[in-house]
mmCIF file as gemmi writes it, N, C-alpha and C atoms, coordinates in Angstrom:
data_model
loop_
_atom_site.group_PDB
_atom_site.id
_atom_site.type_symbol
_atom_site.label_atom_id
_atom_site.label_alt_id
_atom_site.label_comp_id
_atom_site.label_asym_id
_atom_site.label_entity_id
_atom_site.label_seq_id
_atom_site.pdbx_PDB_ins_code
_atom_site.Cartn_x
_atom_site.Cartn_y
_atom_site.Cartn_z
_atom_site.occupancy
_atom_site.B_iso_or_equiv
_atom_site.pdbx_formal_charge
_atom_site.auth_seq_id
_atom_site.auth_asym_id
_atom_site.pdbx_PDB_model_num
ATOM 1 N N . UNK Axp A 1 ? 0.841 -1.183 0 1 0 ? 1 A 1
ATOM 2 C CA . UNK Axp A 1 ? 0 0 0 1 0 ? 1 A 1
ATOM 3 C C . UNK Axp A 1 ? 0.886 1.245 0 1 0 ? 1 A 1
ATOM 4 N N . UNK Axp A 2 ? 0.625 2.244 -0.622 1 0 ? 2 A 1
ATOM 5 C CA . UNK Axp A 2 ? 1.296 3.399 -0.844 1 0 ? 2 A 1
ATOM 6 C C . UNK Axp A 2 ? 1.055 4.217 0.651 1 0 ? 2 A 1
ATOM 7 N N . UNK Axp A 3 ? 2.457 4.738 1.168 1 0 ? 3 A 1
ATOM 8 C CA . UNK Axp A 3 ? 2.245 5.952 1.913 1 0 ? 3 A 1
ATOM 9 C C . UNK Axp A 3 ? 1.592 7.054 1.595 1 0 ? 3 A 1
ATOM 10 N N . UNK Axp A 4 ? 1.172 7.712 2.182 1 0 ? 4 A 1
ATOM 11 C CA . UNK Axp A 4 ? -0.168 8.773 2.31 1 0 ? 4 A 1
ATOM 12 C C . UNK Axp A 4 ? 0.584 10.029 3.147 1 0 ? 4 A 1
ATOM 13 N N . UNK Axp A 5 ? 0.62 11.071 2.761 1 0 ? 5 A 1
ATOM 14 C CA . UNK Axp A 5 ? 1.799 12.196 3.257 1 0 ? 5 A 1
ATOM 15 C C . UNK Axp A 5 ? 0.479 12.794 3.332 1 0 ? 5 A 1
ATOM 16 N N . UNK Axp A 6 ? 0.977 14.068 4.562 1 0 ? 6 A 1
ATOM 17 C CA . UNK Axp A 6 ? -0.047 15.228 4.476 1 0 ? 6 A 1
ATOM 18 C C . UNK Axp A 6 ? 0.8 16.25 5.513 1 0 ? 6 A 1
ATOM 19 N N . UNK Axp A 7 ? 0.13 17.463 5.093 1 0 ? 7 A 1
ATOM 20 C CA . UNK Axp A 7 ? 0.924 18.739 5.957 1 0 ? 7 A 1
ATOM 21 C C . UNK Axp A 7 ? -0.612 19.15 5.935 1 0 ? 7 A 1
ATOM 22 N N . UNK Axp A 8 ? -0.405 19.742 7.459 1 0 ? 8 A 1
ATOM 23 C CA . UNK Axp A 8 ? -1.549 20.695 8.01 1 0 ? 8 A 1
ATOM 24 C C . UNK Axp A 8 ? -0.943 22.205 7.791 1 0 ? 8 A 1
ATOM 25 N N . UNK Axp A 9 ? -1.419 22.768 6.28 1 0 ? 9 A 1
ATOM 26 C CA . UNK Axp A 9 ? -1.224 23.955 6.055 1 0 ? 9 A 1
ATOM 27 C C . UNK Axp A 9 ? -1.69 25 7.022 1 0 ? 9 A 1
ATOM 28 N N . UNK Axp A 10 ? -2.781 25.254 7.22 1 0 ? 10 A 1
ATOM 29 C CA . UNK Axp A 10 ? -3.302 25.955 8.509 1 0 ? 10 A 1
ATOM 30 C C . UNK Axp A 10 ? -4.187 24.968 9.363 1 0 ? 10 A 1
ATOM 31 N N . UNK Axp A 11 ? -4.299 25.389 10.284 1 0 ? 11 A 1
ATOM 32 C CA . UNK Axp A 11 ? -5.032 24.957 11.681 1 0 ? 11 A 1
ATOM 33 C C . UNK Axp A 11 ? -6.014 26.358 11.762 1 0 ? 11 A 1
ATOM 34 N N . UNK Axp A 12 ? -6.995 26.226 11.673 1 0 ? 12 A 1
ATOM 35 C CA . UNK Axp A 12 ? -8.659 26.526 11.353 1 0 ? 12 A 1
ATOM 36 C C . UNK Axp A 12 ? -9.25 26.521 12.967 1 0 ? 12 A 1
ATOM 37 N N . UNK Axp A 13 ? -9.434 25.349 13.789 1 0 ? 13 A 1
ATOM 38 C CA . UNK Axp A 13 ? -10.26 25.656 14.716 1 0 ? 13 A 1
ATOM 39 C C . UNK Axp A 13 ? -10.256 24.476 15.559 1 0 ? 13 A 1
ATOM 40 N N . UNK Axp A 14 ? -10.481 24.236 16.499 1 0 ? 14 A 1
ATOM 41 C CA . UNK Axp A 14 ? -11.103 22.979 17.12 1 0 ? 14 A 1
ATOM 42 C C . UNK Axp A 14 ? -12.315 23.34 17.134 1 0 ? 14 A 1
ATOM 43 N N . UNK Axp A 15 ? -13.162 21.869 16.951 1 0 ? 15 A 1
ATOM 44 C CA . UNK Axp A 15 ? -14.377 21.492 17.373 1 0 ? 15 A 1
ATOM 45 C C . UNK Axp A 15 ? -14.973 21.302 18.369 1 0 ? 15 A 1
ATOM 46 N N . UNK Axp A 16 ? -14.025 20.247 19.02 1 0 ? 16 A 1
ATOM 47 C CA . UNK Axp A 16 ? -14.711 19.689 19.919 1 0 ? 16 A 1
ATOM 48 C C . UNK Axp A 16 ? -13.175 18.559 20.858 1 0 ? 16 A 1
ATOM 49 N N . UNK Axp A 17 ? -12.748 18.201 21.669 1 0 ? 17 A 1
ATOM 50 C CA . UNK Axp A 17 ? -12.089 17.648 22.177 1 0 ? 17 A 1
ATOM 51 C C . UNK Axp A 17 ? -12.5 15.99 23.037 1 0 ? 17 A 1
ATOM 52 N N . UNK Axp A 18 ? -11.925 15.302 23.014 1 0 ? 18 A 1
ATOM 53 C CA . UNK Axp A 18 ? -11.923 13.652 23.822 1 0 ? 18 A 1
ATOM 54 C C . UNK Axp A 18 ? -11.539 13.91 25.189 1 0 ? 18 A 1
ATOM 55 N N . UNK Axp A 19 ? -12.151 13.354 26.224 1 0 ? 19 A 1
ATOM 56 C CA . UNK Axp A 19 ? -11.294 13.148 27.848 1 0 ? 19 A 1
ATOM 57 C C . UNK Axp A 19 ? -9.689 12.401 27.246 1 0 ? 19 A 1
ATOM 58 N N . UNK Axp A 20 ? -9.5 11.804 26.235 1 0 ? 20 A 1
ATOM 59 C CA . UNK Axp A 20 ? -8.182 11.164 25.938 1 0 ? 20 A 1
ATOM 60 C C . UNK Axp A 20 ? -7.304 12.498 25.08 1 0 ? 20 A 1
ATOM 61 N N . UNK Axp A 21 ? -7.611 13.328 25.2 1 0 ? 21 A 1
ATOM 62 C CA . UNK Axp A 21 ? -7.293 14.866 24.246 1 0 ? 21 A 1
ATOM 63 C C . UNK Axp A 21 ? -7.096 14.816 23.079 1 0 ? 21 A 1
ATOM 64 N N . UNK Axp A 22 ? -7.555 13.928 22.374 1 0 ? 22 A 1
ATOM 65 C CA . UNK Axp A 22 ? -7.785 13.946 21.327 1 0 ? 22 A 1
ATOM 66 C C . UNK Axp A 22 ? -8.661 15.108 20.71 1 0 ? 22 A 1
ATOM 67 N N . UNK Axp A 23 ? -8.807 15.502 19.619 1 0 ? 23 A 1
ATOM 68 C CA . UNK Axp A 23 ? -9.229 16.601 19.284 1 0 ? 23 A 1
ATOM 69 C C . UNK Axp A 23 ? -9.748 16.741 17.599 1 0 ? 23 A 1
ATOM 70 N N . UNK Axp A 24 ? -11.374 17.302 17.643 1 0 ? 24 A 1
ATOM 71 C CA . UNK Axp A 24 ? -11.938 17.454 16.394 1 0 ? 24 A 1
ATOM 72 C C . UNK Axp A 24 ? -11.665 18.846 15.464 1 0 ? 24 A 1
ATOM 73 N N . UNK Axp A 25 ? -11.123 18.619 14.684 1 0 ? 25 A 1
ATOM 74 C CA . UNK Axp A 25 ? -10.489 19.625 13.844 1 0 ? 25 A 1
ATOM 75 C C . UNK Axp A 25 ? -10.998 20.333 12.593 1 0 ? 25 A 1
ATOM 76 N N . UNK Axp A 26 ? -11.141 21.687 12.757 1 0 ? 26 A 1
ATOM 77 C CA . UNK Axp A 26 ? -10.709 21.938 11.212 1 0 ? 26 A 1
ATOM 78 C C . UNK Axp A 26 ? -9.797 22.751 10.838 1 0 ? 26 A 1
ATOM 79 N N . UNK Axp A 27 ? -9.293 21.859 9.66 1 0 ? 27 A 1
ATOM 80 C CA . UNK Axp A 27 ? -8.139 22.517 9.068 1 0 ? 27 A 1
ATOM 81 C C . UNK Axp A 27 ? -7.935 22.733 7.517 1 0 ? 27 A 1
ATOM 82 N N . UNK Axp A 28 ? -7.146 23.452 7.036 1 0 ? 28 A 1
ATOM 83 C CA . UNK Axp A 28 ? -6.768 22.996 5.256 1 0 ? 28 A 1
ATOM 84 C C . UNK Axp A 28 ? -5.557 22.001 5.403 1 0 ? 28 A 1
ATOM 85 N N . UNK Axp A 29 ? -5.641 20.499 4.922 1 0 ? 29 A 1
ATOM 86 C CA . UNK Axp A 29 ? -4.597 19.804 4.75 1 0 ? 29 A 1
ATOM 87 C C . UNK Axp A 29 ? -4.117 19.578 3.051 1 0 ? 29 A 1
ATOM 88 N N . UNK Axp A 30 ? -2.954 19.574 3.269 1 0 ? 30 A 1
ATOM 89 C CA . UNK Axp A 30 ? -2.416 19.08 1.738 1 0 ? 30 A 1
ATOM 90 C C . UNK Axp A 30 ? -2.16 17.111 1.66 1 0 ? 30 A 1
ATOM 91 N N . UNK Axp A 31 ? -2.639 16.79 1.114 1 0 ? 31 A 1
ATOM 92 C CA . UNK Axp A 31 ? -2.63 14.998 1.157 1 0 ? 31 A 1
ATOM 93 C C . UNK Axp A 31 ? -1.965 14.816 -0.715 1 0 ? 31 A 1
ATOM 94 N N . UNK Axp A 32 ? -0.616 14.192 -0.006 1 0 ? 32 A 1
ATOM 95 C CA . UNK Axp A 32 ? -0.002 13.637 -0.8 1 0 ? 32 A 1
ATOM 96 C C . UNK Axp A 32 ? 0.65 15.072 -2.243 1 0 ? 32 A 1
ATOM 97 N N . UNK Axp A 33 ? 1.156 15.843 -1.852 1 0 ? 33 A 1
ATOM 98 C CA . UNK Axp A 33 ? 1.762 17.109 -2.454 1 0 ? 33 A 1
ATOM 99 C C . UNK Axp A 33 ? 0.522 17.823 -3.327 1 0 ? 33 A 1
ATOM 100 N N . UNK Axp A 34 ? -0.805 17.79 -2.695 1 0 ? 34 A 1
ATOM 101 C CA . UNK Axp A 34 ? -2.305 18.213 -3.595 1 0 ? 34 A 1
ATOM 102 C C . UNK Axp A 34 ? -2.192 19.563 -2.852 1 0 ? 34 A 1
ATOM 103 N N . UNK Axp A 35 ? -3.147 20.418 -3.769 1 0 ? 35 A 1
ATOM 104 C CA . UNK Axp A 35 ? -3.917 21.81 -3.66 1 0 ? 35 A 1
ATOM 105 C C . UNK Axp A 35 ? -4.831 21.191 -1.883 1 0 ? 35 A 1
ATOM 106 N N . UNK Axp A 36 ? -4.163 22.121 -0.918 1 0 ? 36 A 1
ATOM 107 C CA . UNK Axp A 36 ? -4.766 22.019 0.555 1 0 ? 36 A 1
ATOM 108 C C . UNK Axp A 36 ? -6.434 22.13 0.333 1 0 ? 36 A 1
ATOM 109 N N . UNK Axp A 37 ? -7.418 21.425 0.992 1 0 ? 37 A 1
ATOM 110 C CA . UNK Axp A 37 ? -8.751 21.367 1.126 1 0 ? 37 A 1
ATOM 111 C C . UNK Axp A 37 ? -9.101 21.17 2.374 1 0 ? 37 A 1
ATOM 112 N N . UNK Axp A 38 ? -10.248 21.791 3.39 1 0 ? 38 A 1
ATOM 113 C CA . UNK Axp A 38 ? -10.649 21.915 3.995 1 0 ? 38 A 1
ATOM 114 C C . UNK Axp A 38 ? -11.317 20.592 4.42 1 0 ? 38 A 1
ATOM 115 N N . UNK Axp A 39 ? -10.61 20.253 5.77 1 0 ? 39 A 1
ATOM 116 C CA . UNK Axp A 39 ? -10.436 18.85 6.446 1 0 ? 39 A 1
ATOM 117 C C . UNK Axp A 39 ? -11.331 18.892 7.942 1 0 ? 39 A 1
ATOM 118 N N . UNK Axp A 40 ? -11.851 17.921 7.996 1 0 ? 40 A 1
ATOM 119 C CA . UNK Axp A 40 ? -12.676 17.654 9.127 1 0 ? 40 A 1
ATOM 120 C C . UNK Axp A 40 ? -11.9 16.482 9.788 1 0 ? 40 A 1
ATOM 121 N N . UNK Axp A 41 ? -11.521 16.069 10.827 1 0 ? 41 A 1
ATOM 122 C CA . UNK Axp A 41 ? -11.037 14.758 11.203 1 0 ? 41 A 1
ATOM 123 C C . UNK Axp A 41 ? -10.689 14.962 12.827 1 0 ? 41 A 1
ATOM 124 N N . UNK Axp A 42 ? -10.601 13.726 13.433 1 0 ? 42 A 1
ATOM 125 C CA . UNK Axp A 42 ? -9.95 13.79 14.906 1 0 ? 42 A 1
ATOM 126 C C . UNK Axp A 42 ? -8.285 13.595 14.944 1 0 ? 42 A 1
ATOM 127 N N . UNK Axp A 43 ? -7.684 13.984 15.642 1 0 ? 43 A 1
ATOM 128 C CA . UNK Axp A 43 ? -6.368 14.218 15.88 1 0 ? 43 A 1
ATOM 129 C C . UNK Axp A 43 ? -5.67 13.773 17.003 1 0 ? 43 A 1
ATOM 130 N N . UNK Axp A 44 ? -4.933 12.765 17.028 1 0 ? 44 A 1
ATOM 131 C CA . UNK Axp A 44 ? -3.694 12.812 18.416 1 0 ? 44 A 1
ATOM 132 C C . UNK Axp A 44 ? -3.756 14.389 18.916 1 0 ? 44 A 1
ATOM 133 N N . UNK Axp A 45 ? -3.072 14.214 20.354 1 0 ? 45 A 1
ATOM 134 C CA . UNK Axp A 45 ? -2.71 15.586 20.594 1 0 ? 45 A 1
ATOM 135 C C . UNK Axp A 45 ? -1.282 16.331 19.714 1 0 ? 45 A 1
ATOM 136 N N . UNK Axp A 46 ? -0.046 14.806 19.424 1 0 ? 46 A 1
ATOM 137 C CA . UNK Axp A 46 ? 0.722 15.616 18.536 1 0 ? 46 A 1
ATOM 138 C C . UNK Axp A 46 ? 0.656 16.138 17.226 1 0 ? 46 A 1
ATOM 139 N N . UNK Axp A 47 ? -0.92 15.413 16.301 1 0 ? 47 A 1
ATOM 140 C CA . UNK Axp A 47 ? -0.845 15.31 14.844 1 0 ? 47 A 1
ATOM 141 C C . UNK Axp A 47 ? -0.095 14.285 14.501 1 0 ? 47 A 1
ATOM 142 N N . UNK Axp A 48 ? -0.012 13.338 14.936 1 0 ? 48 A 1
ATOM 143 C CA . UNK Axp A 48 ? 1.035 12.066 14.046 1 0 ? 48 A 1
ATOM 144 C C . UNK Axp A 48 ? -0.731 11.181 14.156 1 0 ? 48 A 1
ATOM 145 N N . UNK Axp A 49 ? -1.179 11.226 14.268 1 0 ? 49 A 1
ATOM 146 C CA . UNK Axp A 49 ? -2.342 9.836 14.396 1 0 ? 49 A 1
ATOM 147 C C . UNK Axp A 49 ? -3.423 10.949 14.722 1 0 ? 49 A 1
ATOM 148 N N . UNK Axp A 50 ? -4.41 10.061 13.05 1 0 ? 50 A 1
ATOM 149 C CA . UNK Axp A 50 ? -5.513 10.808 13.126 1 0 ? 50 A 1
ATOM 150 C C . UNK Axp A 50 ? -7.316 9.665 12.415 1 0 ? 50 A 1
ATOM 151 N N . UNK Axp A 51 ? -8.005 10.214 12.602 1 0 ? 51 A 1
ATOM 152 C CA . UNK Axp A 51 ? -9.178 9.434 12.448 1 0 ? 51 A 1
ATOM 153 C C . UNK Axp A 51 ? -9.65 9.545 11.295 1 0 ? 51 A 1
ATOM 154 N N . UNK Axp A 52 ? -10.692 8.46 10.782 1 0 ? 52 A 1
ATOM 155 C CA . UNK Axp A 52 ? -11.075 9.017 9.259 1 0 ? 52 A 1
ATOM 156 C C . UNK Axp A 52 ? -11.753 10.458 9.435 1 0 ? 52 A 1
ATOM 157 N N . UNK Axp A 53 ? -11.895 10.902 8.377 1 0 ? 53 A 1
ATOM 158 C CA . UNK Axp A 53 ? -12.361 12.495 7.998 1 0 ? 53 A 1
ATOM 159 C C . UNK Axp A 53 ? -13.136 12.405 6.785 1 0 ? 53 A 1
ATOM 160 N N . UNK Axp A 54 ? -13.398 13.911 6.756 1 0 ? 54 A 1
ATOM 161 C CA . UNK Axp A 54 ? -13.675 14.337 5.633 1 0 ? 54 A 1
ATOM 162 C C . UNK Axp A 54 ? -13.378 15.237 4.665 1 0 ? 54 A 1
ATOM 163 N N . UNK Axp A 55 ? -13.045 15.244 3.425 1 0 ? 55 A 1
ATOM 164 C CA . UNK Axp A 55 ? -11.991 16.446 3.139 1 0 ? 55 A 1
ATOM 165 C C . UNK Axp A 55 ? -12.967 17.18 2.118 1 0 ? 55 A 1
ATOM 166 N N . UNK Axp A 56 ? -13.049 18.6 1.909 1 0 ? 56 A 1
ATOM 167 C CA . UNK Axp A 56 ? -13.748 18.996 1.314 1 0 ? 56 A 1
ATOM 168 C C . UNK Axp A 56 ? -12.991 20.356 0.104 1 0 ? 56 A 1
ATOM 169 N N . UNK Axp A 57 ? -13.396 20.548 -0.93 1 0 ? 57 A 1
ATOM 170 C CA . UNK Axp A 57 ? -12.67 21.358 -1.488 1 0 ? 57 A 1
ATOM 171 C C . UNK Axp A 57 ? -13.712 23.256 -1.419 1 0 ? 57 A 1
ATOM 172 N N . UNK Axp A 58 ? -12.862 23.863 -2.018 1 0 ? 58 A 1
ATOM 173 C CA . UNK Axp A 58 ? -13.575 24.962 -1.656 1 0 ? 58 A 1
ATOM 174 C C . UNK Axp A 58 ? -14.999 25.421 -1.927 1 0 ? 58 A 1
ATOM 175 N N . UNK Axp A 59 ? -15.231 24.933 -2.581 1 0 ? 59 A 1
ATOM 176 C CA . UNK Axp A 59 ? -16.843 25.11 -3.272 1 0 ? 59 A 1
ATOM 177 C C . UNK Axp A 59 ? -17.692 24.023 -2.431 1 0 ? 59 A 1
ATOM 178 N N . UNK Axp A 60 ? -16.869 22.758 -1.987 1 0 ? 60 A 1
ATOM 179 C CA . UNK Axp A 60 ? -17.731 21.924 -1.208 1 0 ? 60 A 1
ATOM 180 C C . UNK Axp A 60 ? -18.236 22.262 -0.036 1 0 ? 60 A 1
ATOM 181 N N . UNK Axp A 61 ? -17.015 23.151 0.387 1 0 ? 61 A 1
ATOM 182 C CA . UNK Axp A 61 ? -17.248 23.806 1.885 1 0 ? 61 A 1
ATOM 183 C C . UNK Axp A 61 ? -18.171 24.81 1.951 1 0 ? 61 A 1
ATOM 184 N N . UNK Axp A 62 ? -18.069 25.893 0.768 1 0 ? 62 A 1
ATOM 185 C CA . UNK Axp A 62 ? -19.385 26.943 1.051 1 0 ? 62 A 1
ATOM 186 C C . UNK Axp A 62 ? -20.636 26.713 0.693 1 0 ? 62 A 1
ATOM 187 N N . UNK Axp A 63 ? -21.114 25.417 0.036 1 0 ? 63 A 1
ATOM 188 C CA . UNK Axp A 63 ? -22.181 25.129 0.034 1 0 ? 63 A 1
ATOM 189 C C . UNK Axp A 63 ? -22.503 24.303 0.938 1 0 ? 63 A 1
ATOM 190 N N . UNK Axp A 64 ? -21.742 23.472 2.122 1 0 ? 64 A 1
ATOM 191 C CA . UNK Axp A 64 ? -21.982 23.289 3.126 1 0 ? 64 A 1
ATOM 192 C C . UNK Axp A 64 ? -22.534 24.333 4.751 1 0 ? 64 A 1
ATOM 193 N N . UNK Axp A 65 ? -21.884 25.391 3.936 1 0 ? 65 A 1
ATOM 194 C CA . UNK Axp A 65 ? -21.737 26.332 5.016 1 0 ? 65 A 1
ATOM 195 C C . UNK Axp A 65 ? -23.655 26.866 4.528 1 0 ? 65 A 1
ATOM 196 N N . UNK Axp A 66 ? -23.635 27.472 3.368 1 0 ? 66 A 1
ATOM 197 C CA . UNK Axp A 66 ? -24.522 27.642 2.727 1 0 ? 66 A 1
ATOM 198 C C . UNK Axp A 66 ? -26.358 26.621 3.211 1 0 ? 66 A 1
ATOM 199 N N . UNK Axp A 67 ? -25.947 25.319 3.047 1 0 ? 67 A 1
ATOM 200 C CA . UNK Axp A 67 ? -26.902 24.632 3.389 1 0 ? 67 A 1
ATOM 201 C C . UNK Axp A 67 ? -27.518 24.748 4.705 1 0 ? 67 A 1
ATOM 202 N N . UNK Axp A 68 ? -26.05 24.614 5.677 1 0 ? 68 A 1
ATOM 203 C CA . UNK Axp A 68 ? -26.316 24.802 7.707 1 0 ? 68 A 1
ATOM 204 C C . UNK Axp A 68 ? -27.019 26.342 7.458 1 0 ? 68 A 1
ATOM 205 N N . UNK Axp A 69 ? -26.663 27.228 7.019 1 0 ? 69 A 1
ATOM 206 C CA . UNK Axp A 69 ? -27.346 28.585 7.148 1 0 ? 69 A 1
ATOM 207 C C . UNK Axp A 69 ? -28.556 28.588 6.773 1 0 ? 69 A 1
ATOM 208 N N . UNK Axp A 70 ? -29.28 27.538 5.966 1 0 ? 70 A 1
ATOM 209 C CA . UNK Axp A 70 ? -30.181 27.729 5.233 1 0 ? 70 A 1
ATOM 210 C C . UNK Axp A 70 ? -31.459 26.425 5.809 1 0 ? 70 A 1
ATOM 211 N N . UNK Axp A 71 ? -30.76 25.973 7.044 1 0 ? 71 A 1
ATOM 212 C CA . UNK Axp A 71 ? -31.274 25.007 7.651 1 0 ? 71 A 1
ATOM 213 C C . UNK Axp A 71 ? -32.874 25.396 8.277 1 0 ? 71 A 1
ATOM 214 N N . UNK Axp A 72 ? -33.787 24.366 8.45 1 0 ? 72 A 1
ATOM 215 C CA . UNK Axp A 72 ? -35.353 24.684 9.098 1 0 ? 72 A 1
ATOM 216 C C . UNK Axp A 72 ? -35.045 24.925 10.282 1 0 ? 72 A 1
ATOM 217 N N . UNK Axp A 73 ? -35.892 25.865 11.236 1 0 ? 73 A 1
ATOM 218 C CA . UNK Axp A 73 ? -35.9 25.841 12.918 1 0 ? 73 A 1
ATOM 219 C C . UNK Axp A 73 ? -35.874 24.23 13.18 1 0 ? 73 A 1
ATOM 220 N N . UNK Axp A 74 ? -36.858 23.882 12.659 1 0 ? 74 A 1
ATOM 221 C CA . UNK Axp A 74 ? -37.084 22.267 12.965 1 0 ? 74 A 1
ATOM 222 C C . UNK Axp A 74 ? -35.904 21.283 12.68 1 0 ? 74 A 1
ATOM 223 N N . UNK Axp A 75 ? -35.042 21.542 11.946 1 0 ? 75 A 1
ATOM 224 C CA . UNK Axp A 75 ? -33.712 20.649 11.643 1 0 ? 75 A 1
ATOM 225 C C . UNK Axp A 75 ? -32.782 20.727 12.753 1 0 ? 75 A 1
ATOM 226 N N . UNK Axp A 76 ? -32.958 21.694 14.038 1 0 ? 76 A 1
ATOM 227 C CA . UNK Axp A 76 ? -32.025 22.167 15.124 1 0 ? 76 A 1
ATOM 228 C C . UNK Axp A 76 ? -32.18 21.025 15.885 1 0 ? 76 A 1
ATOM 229 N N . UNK Axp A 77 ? -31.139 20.771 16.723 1 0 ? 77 A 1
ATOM 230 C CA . UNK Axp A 77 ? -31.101 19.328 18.012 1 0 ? 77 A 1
ATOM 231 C C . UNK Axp A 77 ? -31.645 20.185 19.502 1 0 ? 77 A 1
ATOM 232 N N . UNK Axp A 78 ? -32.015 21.363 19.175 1 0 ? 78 A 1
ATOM 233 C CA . UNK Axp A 78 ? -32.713 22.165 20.336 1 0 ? 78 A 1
ATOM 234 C C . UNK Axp A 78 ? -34.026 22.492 19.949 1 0 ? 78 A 1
């Protein structure tokens, strides 16, 4: 199986964190010397070990963003 390289071009935000400190991320990653895309995934605390994700490119992301904004009262978990 081929190695899988990636650099965390920027660090974006945490989400959300584990009692094990693990940590839900977003970031722009570059995977395998590609144009960086906007990454969803959990993280070690160093970044060496991380969980599946989701990677999204730029147009994927603002129509995501687009959709949550455009969400029903009734679609809320409150």
């Amino acid at each position: 199986m081929a190695e899988i390289t990636f650099e965390i071009t920027k660090e974006l935000g945490v989400i959300s964190e584990t009692a094990r400190g693990w940590t839900r991320e977003l970031n722009l990653v570059s995977w395998n010397d590609r144009e960086p895309k906007y990454d969803i995934r959990d993280w070690s605390p160093d970044h060496t070990r991380m969980s599946k994700g989701v990677s999204l490119t730029e147009e994927e992301m603002q129509k995501l963003v687009e959709l949550f904004a455009a969400r029903d009262e009734e679609d809320s978990f409150e």
